[in-house]
C-alpha positions in Angstrom: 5.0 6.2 -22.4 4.1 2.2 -21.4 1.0 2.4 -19.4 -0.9 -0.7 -17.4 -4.0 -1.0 -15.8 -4.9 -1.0 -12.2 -6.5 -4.4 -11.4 -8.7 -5.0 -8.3 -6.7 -5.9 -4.8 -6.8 -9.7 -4.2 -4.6 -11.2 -1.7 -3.1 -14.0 -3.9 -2.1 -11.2 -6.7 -0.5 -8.8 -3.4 1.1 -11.7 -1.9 4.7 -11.3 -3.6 4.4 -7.6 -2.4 2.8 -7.8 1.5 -0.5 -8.6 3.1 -4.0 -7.1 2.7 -5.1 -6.5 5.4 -8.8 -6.7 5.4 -10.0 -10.0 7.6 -10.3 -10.1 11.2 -9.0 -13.9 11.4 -5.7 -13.5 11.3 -3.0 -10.8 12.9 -0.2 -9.1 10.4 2.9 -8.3 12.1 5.4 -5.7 11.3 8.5 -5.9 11.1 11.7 -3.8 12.2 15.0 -4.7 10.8 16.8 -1.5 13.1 16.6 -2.1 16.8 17.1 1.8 17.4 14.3 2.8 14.8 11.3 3.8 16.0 7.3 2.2 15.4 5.7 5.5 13.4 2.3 6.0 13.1 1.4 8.8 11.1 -2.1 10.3 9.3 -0.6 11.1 5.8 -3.9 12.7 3.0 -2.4 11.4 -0.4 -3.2 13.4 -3.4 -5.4 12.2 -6.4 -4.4 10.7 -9.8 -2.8 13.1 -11.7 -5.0 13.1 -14.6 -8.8 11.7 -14.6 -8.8 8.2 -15.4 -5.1 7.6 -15.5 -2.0 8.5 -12.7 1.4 8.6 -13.9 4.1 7.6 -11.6 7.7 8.8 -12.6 9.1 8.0 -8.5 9.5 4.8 -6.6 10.4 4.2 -2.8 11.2 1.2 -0.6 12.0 0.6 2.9 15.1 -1.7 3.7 14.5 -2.9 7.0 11.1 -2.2 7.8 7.4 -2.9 6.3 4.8 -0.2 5.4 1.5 -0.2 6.7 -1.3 1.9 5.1 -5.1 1.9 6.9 -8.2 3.4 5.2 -9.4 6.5 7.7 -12.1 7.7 5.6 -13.6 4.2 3.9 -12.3 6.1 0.2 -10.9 3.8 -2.7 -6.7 4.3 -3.2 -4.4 2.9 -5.6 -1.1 1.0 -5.1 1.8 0.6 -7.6 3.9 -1.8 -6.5 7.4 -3.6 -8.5 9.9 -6.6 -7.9 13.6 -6.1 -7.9 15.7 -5.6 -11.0 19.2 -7.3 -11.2 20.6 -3.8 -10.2 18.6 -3.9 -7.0 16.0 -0.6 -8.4 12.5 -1.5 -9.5 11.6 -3.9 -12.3 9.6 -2.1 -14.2 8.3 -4.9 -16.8 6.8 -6.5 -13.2 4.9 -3.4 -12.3 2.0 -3.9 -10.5 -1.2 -1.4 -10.2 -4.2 -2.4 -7.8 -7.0 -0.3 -6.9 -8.0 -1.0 -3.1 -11.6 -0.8 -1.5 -11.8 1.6 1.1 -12.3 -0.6 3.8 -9.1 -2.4 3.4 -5.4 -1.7 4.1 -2.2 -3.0 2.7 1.2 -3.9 4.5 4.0 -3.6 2.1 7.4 -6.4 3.2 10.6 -5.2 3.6 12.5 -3.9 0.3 9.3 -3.7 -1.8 9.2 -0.8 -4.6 6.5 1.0 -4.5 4.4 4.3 -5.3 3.9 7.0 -2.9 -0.1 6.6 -2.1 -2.6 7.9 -4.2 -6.2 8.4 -3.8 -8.4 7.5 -6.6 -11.1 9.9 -5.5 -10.2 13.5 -4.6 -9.1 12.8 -1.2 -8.6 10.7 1.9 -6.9 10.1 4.8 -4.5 7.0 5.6 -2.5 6.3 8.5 0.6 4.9 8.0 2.8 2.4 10.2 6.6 2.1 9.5 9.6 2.2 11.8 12.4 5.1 11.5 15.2 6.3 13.0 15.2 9.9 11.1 18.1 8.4 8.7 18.7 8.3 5.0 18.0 4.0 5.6 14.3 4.7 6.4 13.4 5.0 2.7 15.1 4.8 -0.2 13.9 6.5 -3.3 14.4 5.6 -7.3 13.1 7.8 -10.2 11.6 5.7 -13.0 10.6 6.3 -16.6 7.3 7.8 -16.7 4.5 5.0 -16.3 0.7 5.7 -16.9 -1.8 4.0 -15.0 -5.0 3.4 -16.1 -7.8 3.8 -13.7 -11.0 2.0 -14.2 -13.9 2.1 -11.5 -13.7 2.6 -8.5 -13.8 -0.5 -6.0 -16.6 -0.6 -4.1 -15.6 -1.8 -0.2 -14.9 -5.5 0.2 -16.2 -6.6 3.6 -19.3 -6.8 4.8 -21.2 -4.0 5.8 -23.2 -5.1 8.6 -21.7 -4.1 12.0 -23.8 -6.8 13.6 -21.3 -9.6 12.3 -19.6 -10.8 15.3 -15.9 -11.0 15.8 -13.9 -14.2 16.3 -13.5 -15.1 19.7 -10.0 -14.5 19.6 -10.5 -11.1 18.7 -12.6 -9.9 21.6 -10.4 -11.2 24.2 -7.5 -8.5 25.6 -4.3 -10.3 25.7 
């Protein structure tokens, strides 16, 4: 079985995939592709690696004409696996991607991007989820893949800063 390592979440490494989202500064907007699918925002509780120290993912999904937004609820560490197209059109496996994400920052997956169902690098946590659907087989599609082991290493301690006395930006307070 090939197996990579999960590196820590930078936005220049996740930009090919989606946006981090973790700064106040700038708004990420999502995107739907189906004018009769719905916004969807949903508390989903991932499960853990599947072995200590190492998850193997077998499955990947995408979403054709929407993104994929995933929120930290509890402030716990989670991993994402994400891939670039083959010439077929399923996952490219030799790009596979692993990041291990603070809990204190979120992820929004663009249109069409492979990826692996969430997975909490602790023993649990909560996420909610934003993506649009319209209850048909086009809201996701899904791809199994050669068995892949990820390796875990520690997990990332939150990225922002932790004082809630740090203002917002101006344009951030204001109701629009």
């Amino acid at each position: 079985m090939r197996e990579i390592a999960a590196q820590p979440l930078t936005p220049g490494a996740f930009t090919p995939f989606g946006d981090v989202v973790a700064e106040v500064s700038r708004p990420i907007l999502p995107f739907n592709g189906r004018p009769g699918a719905r916004a969807v925002l949903e508390v989903v509780a991932p499960p853990g690696p599947s072995e200590p120290g190492r998850h193997v993912v077998s499955l990947m999904e995408r979403h054709l004409h929407s993104t994929q937004a995933f929120l930290p609820l509890d402030g716990e560490a989670y991993l994402v696996v994400v891939a670039p197209d083959a010439p077929d059109g399923g996952p490219d496996l030799d790009g596979l991607t692993a990041f291990a994400v603070p809990g204190d920052t979120g992820v929004q997956y663009r249109t069409a991007v492979w990826h692996v169902p969430m997975t909490m690098l602790g023993a649990s946590g909560r996420l909610a989820m934003h993506v649009h659907k319209d209850g048909s087989d086009a809201d996701c599609e899904f791809r199994d893949v050669p068995p892949v082991g990820i390796r875990l290493g520690a997990v990332p301690a939150p990225s922002l800063p932790s004082s809630p006395s740090d203002p917002l930006p101006e344009e951030t307070t204001r109701c629009a």
